[in-house]
N, CA, C and O atoms as a printed pandas DataFrame, in Angstrom:
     atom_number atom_name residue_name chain_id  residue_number  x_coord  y_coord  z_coord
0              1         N          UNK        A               1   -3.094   13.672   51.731
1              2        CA          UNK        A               1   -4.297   13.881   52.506
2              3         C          UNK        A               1   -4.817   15.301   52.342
3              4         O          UNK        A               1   -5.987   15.520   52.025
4              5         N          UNK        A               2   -3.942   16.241   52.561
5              6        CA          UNK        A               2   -4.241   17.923   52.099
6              7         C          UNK        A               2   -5.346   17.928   50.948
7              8         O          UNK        A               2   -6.424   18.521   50.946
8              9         N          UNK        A               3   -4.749   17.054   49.904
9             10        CA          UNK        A               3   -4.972   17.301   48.351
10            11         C          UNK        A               3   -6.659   16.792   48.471
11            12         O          UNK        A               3   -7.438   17.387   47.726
12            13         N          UNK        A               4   -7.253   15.662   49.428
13            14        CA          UNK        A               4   -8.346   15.003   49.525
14            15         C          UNK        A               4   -9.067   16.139   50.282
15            16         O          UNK        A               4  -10.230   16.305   49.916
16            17         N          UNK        A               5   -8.709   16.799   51.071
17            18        CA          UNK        A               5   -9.922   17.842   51.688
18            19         C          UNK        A               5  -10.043   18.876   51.203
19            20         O          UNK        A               5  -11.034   19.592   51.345
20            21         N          UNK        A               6   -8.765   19.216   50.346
21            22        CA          UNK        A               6   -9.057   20.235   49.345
22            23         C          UNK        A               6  -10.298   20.216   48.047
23            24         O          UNK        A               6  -10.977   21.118   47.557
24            25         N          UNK        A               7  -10.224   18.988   47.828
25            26        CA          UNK        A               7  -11.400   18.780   47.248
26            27         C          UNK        A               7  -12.861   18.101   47.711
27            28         O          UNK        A               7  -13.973   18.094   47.182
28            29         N          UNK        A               8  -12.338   17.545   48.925
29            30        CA          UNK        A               8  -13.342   17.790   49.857
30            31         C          UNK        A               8  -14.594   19.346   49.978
31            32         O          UNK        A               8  -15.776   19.682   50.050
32            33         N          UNK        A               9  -13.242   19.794   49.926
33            34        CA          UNK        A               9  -14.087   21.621   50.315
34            35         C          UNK        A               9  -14.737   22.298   49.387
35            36         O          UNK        A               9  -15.667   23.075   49.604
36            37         N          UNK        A              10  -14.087   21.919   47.920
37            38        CA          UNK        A              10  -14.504   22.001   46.784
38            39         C          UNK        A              10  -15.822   21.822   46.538
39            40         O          UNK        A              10  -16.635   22.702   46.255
40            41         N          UNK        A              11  -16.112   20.071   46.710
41            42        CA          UNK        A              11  -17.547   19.678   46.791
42            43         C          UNK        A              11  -18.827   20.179   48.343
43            44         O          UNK        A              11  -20.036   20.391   48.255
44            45         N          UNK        A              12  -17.960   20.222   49.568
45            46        CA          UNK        A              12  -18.843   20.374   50.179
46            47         C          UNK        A              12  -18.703   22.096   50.757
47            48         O          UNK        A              12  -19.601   22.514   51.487
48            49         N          UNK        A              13  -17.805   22.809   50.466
49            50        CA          UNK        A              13  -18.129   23.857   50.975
50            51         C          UNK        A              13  -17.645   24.051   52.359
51            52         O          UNK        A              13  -16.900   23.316   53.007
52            53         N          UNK        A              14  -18.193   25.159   52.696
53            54        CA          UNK        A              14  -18.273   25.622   54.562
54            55         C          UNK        A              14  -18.844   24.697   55.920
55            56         O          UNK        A              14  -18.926   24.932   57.125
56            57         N          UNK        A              15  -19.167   23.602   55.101
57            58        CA          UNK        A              15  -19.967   23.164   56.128
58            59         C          UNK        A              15  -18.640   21.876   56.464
59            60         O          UNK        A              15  -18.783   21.177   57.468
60            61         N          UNK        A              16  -17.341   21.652   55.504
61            62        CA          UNK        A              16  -16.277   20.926   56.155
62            63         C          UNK        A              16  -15.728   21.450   57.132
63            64         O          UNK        A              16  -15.124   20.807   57.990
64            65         N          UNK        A              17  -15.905   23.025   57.123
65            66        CA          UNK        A              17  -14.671   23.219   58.621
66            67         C          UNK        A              17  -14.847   23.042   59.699
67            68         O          UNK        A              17  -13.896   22.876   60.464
68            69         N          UNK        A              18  -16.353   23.015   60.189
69            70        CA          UNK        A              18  -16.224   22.584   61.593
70            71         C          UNK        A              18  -15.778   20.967   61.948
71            72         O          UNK        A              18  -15.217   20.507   62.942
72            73         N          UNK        A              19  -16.161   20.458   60.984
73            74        CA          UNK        A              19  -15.333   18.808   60.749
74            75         C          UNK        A              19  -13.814   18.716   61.331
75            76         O          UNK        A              19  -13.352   17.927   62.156
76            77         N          UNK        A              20  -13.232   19.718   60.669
77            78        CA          UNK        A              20  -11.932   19.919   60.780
78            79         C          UNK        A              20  -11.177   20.025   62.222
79            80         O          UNK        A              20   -9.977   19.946   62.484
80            81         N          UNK        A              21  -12.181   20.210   62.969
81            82        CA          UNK        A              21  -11.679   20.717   64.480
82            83         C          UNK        A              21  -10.738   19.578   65.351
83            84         O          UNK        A              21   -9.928   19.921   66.213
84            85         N          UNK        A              22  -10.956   18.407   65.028
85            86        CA          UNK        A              22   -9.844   17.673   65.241
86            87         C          UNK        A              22   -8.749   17.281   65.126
87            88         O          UNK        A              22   -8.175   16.342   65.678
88            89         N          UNK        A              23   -8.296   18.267   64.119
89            90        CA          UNK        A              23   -7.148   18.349   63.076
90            91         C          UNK        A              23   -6.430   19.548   64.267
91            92         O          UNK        A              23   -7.123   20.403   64.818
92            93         N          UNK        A              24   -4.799   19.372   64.524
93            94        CA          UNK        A              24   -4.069   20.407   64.894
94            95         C          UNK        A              24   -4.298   22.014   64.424
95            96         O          UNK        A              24   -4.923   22.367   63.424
96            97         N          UNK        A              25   -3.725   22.772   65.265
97            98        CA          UNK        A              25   -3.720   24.521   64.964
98            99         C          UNK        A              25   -2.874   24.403   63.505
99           100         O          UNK        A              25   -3.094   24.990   62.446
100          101         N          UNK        A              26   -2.005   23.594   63.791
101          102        CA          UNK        A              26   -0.510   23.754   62.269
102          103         C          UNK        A              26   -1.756   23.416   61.304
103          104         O          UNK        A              26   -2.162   24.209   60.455
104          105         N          UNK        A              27   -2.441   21.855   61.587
105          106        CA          UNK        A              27   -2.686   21.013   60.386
106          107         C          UNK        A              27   -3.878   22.328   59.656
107          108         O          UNK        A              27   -3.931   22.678   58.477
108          109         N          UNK        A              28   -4.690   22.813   60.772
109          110        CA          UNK        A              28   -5.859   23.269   60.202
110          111         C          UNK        A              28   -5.304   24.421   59.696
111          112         O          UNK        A              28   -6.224   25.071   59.200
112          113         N          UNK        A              29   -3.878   25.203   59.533
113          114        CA          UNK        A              29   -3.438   26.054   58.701
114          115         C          UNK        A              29   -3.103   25.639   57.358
115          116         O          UNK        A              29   -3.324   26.302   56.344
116          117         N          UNK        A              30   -2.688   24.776   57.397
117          118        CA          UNK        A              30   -1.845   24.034   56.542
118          119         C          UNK        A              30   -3.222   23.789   55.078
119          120         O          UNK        A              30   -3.357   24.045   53.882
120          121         N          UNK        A              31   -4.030   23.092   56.298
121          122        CA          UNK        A              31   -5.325   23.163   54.810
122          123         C          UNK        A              31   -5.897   24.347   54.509
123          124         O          UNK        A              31   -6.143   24.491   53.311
124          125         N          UNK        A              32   -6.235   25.398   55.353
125          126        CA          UNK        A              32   -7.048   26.663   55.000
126          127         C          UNK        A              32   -5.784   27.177   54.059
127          128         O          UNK        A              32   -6.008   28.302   53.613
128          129         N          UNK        A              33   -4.216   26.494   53.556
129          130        CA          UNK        A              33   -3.512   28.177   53.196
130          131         C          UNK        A              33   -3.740   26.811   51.307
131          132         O          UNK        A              33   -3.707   27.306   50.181
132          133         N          UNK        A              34   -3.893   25.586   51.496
133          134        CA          UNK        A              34   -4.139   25.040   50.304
134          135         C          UNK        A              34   -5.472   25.235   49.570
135          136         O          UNK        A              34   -5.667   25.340   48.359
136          137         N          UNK        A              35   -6.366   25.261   50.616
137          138        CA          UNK        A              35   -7.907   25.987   50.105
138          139         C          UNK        A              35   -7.556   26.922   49.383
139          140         O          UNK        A              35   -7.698   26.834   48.163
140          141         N          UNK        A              36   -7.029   28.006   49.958
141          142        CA          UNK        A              36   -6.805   29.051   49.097
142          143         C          UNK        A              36   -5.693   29.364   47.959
143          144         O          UNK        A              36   -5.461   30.382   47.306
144          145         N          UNK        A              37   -5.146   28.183   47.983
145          146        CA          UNK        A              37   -4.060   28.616   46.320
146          147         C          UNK        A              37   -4.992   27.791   45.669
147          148         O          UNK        A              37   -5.091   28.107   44.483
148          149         N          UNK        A              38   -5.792   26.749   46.034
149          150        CA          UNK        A              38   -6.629   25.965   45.020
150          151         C          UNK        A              38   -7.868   27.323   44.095
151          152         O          UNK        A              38   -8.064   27.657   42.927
152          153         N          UNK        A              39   -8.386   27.694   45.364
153          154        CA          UNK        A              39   -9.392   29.039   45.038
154          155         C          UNK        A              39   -8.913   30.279   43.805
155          156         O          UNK        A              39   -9.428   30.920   42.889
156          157         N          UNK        A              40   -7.975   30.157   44.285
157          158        CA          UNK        A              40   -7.139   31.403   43.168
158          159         C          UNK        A              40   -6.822   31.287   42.248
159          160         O          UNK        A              40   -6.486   32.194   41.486
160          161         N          UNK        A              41   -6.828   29.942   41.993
161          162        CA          UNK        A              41   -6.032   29.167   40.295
162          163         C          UNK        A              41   -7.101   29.924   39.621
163          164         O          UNK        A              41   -8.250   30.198   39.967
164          165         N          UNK        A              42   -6.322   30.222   38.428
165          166        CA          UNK        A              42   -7.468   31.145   37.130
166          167         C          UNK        A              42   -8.448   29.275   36.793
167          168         O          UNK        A              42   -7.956   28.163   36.985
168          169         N          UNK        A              43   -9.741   29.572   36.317
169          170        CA          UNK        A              43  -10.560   28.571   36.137
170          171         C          UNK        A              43   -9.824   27.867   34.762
171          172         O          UNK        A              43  -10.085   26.664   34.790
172          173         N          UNK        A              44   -9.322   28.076   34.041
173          174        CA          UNK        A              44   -9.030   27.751   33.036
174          175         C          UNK        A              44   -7.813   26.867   33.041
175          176         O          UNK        A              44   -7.728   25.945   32.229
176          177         N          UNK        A              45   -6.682   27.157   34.093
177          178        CA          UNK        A              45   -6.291   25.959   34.867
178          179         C          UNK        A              45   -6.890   24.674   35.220
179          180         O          UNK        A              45   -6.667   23.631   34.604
180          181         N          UNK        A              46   -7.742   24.800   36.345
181          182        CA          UNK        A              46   -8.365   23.825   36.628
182          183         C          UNK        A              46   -8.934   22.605   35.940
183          184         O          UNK        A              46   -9.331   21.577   36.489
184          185         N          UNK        A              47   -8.905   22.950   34.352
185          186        CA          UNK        A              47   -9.667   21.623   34.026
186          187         C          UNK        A              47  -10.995   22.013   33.735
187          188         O          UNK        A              47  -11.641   23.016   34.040
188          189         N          UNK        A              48  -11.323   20.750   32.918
189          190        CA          UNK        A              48  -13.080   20.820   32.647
190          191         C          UNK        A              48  -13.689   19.637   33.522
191          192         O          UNK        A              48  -14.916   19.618   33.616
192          193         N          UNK        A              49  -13.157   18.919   33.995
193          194        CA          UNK        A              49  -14.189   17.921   34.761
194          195         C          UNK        A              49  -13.836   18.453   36.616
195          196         O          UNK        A              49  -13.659   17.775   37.629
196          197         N          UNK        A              50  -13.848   19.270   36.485
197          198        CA          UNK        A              50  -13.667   19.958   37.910
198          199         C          UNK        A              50  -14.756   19.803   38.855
199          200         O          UNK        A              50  -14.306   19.818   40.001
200          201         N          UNK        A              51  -16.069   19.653   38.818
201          202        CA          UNK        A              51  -17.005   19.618   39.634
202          203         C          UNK        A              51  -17.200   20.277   40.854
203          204         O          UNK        A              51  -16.458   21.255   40.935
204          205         N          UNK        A              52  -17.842   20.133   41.733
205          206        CA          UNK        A              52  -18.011   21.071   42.581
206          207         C          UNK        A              52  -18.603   22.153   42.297
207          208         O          UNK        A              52  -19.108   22.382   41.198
208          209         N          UNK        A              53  -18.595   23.350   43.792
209          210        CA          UNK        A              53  -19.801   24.470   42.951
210          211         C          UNK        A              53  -19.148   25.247   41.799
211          212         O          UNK        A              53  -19.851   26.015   41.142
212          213         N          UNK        A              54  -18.033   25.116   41.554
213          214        CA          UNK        A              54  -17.248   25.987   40.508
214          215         C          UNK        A              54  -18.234   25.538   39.416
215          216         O          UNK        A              54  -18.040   26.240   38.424
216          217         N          UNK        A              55  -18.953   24.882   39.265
217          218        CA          UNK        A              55  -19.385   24.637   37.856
218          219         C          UNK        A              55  -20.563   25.389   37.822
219          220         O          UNK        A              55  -20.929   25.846   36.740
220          221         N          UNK        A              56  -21.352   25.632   39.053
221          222        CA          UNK        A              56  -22.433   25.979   39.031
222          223         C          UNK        A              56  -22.576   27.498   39.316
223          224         O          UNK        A              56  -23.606   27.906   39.853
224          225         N          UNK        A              57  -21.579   28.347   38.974
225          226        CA          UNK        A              57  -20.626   29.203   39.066
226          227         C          UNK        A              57  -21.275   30.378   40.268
227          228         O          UNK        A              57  -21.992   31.377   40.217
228          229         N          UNK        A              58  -20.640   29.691   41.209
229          230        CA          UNK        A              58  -20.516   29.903   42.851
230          231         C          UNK        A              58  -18.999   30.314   43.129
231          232         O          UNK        A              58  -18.333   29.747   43.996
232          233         N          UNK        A              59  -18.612   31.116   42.505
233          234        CA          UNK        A              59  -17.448   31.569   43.491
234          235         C          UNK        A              59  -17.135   31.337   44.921
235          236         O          UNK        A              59  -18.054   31.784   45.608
236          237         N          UNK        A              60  -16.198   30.814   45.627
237          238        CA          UNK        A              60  -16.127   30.813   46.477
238          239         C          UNK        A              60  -14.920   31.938   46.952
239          240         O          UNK        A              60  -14.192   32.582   46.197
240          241         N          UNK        A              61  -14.950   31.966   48.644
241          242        CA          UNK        A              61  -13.826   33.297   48.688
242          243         C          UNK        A              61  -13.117   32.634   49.533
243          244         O          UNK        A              61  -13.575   31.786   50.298
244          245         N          UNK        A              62  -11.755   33.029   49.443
245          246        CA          UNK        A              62  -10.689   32.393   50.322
246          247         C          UNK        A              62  -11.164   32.398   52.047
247          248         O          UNK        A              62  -11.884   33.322   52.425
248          249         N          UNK        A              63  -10.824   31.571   52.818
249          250        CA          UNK        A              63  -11.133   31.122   53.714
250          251         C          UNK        A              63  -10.124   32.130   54.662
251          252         O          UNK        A              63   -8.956   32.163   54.276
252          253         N          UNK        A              64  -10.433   32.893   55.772
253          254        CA          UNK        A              64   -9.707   33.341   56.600
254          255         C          UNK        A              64   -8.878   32.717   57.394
255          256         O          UNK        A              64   -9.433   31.627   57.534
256          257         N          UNK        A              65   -7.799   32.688   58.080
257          258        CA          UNK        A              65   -7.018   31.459   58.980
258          259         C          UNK        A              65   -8.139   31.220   60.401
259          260         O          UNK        A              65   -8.867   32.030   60.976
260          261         N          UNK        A              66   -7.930   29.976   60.603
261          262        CA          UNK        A              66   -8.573   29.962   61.859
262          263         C          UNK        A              66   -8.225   29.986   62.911
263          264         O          UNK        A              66   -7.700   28.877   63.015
264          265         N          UNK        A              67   -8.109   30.501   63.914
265          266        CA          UNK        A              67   -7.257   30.582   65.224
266          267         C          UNK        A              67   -8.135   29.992   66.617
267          268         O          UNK        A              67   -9.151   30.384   67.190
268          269         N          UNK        A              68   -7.263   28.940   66.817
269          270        CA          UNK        A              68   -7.845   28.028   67.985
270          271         C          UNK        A              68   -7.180   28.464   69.175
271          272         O          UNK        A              68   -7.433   27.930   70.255
């Protein structure tokens, strides 16, 4: 499930986390700390059919923890 909102976030961005708010304090760590090892992979890892804004070359920046 991690692995699905990770690319969730991929395609939609900032506008998944307030989604997220139903998700536990643990759970919603648990995805913000996978957001960010996904974010950090060198691009060349990732693949060529990667989609999302990475293609449209939108950096994104690691997500701060959220504290509920």
């Amino acid at each position: 499930m991690v692995d699905t909102l990770v690319s969730m976030y991929e395609s939609l961005g900032d506008w998944l986390l307030p989604q997220l708010s139903g998700l536990s304090p643990a759970q919603q760590k648990l995805v913000t700390i996978y957001i960010n090892r996904h974010m950090e992979r060198p691009a060349a890892s990732k693949g060529k059919g990667g989609g999302g804004s990475q293609q449209q070359g939108e950096p994104r920046l690691p997500l701060a923890p959220r504290h509920m």
